[in-house]
Structures are given as C-alpha cells and as structure tokens.
N, C-alpha and C positions, 0 to 999 in steps of 0.2 A: 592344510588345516580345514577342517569343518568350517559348514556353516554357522551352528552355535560357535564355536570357537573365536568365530568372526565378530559374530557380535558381542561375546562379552569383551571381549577387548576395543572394538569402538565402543562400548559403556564406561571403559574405565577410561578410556581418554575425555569421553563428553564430561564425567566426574571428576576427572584430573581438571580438567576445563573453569567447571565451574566454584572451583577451590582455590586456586590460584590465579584467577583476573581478578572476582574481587580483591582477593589478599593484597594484588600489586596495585589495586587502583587503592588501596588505605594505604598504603604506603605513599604514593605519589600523594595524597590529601595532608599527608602528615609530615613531607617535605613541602607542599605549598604553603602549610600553615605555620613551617618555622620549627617544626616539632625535630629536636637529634635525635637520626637514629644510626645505630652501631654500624659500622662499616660491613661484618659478615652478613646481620643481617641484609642489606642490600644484594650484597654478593650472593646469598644462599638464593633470595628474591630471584634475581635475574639468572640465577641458574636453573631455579625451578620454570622460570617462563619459556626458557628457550628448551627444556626438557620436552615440557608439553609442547610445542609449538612442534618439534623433530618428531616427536610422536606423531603428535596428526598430522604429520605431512606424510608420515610412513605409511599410517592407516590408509590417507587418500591415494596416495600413490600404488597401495595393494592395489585398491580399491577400481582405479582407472587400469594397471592392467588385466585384471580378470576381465575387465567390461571389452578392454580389443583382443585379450583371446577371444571372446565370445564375438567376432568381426564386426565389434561399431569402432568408428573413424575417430578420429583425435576429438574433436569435439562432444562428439556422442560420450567418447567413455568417461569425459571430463563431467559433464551432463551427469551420467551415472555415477557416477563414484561421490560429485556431492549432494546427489540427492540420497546416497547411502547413507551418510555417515554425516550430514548437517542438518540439524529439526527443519518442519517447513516452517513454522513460525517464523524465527532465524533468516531462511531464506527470504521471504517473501518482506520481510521489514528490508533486507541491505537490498532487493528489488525494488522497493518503495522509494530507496532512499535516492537511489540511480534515476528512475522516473521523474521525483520532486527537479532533481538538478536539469536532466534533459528539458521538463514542462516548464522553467524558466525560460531558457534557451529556445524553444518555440512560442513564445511567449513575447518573447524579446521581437523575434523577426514575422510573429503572426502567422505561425503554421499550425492547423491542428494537427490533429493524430487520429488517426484511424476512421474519419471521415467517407472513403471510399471513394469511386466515380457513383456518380449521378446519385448519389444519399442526399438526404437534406438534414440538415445540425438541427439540434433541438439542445440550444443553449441552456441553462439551470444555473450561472454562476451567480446573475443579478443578486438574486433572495438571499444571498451571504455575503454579498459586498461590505456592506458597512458592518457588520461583525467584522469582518476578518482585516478590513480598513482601522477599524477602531483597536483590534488585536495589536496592532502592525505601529500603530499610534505609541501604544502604552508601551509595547516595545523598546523603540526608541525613546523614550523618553526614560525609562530605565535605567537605559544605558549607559543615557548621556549623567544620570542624577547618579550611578555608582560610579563611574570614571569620577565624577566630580568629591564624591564621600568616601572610597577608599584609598588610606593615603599607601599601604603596600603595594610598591611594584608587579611583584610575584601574583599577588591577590588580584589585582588589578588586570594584571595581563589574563589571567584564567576564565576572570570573569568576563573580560571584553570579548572572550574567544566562545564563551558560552551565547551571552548577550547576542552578537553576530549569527550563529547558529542559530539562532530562536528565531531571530528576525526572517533570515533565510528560510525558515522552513515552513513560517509563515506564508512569504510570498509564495513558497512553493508548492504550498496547500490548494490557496487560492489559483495560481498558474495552473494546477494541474484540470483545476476545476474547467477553467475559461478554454485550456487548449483541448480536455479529455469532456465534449460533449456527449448526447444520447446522440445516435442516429438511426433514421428509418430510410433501410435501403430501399434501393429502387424496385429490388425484386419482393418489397415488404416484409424481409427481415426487419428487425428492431435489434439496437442497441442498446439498454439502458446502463449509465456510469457513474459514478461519484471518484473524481477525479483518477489517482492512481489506484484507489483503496479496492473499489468495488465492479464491477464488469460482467454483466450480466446479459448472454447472447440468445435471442430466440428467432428461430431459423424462422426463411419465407412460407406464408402459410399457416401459421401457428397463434397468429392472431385474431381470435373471433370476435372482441368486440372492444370498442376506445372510446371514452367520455370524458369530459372534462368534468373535473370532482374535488370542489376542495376540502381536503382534511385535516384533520392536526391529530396525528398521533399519540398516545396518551404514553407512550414508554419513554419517550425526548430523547430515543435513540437514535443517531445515523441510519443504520438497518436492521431492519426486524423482521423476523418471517413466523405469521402462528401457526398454532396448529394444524389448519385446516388449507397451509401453501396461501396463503395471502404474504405479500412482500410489501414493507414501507420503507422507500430510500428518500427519509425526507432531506428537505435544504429549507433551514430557516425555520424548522422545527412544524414543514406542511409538505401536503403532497396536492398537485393537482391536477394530474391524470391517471387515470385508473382503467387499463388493461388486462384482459380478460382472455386465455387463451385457451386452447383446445386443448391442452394436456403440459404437464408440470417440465420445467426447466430447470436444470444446474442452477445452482446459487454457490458460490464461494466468497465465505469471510473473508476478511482481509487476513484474518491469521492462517488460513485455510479449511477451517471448519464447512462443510457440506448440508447446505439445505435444498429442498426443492418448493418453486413456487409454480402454483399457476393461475394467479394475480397479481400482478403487479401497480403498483403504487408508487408514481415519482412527481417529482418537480418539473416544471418546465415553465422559464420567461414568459414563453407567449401560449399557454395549453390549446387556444384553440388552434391556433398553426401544424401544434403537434398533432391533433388528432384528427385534422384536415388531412396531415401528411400519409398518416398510418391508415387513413379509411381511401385515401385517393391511389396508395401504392396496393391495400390487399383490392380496391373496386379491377388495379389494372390486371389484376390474376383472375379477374372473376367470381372474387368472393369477399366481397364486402365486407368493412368491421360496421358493426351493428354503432 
C-alpha cells in the first residue's frame, strides 16, 4: 500500500478514535449515575471499543514493521511507528504524566534530575510554594467535604478516585518543580526548566550577557515568547533573570509547538547566585557574560 494510503487509514482510525472514547466515557457517566441502559446497547459499545482498539494495534503494528525493514532495532521501530500514527500533543501529555509520577519518587528520596557533574542547580520552586501548598490544601479539604456530602457509593467512589488524582498531580506539579531545576553547567551551558512542562537547552558559549531583573509579565502566562525571540518562563507570575545570548535557541511548548528565543527570561530563588554562576562558568571559557 502507498504512502497516501497509509495515511488515510491511520485518519480513520484517529476518527474512529475520537468517536467512540467519548461515546464509551457517556456511557460509563450514565451507569455511574444510575441511568438503564439497554443491554445491546452496551454490547454494541464494547464491541465498537475493542473494534477500534484491534484496529490501532493493526495500524501500529504495520507501522513498527516497515520501521525494521528499514534496519531500526526493536525499540527504534516502536519509537517510529508511535510517533507515526499518535499526535505529539497526545504524546507529550502521557510523557508528562510518566514524569509527574517519577518527580514524586525523586522527590521522596531527594534526587534531582538532570543536574549533571560539576553544574550548579538554580533552584525556582520557592516563588510557588504557597500557591501550590494552598492548591493542595483546598484539595484535600474537598475531598474529605464530598466523601462526607455524597451519600451514593458508585458517586462517591468515582469521585474519591478523581479527588486523589487532583491531589497527586498537584504534588507532582510542585515535585517536578523542586526535583527538574535550571542548571548552569560547568562548561557554561545553561539549562533553563519549568518542571516537566518546559526544557530549554543553550549550549556552552552562547551566553553573552546575565543580570539580575525583576519583571512581572503582563500575559500571566507560564511561557511566552514575542515577536522579537524574547522568552518569559515566569514562577509566581515574575521573572528575575534576564539572559541575553548570541543567537536564537529551540524553544518547545509543552504541547510541542516550536518557538525560537534569544532572551531569555526566568525565575530563580537566589538570581544573584544564578548569575554569579552563569558569568563565573562563561569568565572560565574566556568570555565573560557582561
């Protein structure tokens, strides 16, 4: 089969997709909520989910062996095949959600991530502590006032199981924050991060000048980049250092959208530390950030 051929048939499975999850998730609402419904119905339900579901595994499975005809190894073609036929949005959310759970789990036993040898952390979680404390608060307190106000088992349980999730992803906002800092390597690379979401690498050398600068953003968005490659990844709705480099770097959304900056603009606990770091790792190359 052709390469069109290819893809219209992973569209009708993505379309077959998005036809039948919601359909089955009103169904499951309308057994949570007590609602009869006819026995075929059900049956037709769960025949259409496992339909789609054999389809896409067909599609994927084409998909992973043309990738080891063409000699990538088991992993690789798996790699391939769902970056064919799964959106990156899609991807990058059930990535996010991997990450949240890991940044718990280091979190718990106090390891970062992606730290490096000889880097120095440029922590940023302080400035959303108590938001995200106070989040985490009302949370539980939710929780505990719908367990106590619904008197349905069924209700009750779906909700506990929601509630719980909320909580969880709270903390593991927050965890992602504490364990996924900026770092300024030794060879005066920069990392700049906002927990799992955002990850922003500019190689050694590429930084020509670091000050301390407080701002407050006027979009009250997480990240923004304008016209002119300026980048704002605020925390706590400011930014307070402002990097300045010799030429424009990757940026990726969180949903995978592509921008290029070449100022950056983040958060940092202690800024003067940070920009001590960044002017002391490019002074040891010989080239000073201004």
């Amino acid at each position: 089969m052709n390469r069109a051929g290819r893809k219209r048939r992973a569209l009708r499975a993505r379309w077959a997709v998005a036809v039948v999850v919601p359909a089955e998730l009103t169904l499951v609402v309308c057994l949570v909520a007590g609602v009869r419904v006819p026995g075929p119905l059900l049956v037709a339900a769960e025949a259409a989910v496992g339909c789609v579901l054999a389809a896409e595994a067909v599609v994927l499975a084409r998909a992973w062996r043309r990738a080891r005809h063409r000699g990538a190894d088991g992993r690789a073609a798996v790699r391939a095949a769902v970056r064919e036929h799964v959106p990156e949005p899609v991807r990058r959310l059930a990535v996010h959600e991997l990450r949240l759970a890991a940044s718990l789990v280091r979190w718990a036993v106090r390891r970062p991530h992606g730290t490096g040898a000889g880097g120095t952390t440029v922590p940023y979680a302080a400035g959303q502590a108590p938001l995200m404390y106070g989040l985490l608060f009302v949370s539980v307190v939710e929780t505990v006032a719908l367990a106590v106000l619904i008197p349905w088992p069924v209700v009750h349980a779906v909700v506990l199981v929601l509630d719980v999730w909320g909580v969880l992803l709270v903390l593991g906002l927050h965890a992602a924050c504490v364990v996924r800092p900026h770092v300024v390597g030794a060879d005066g690379s920069l990392r700049v991060r906002y927990g799992a979401l955002v990850d922003v690498r500019v190689p050694a050398g590429r930084v020509a000048a670091a000050r301390v600068e407080h701002r407050f953003p006027q979009e009250g968005r997480l990240l923004a980049v304008s016209g002119d490659g300026v980048l704002d990844l605020a925390v706590g709705g400011r930014t307070t250092v402002t990097v300045e480099l010799t030429g424009p770097v990757p940026v990726v959304r969180p949903l995978g959208g592509r921008e290029r900056a070449r100022v950056l603009r983040f958060c940092a606990d202690d800024p003067s530390a940070a920009v001590a770091a960044l002017r002391r790792a490019a002074g040891a190359r010989g080239a000073p950030a201004g």
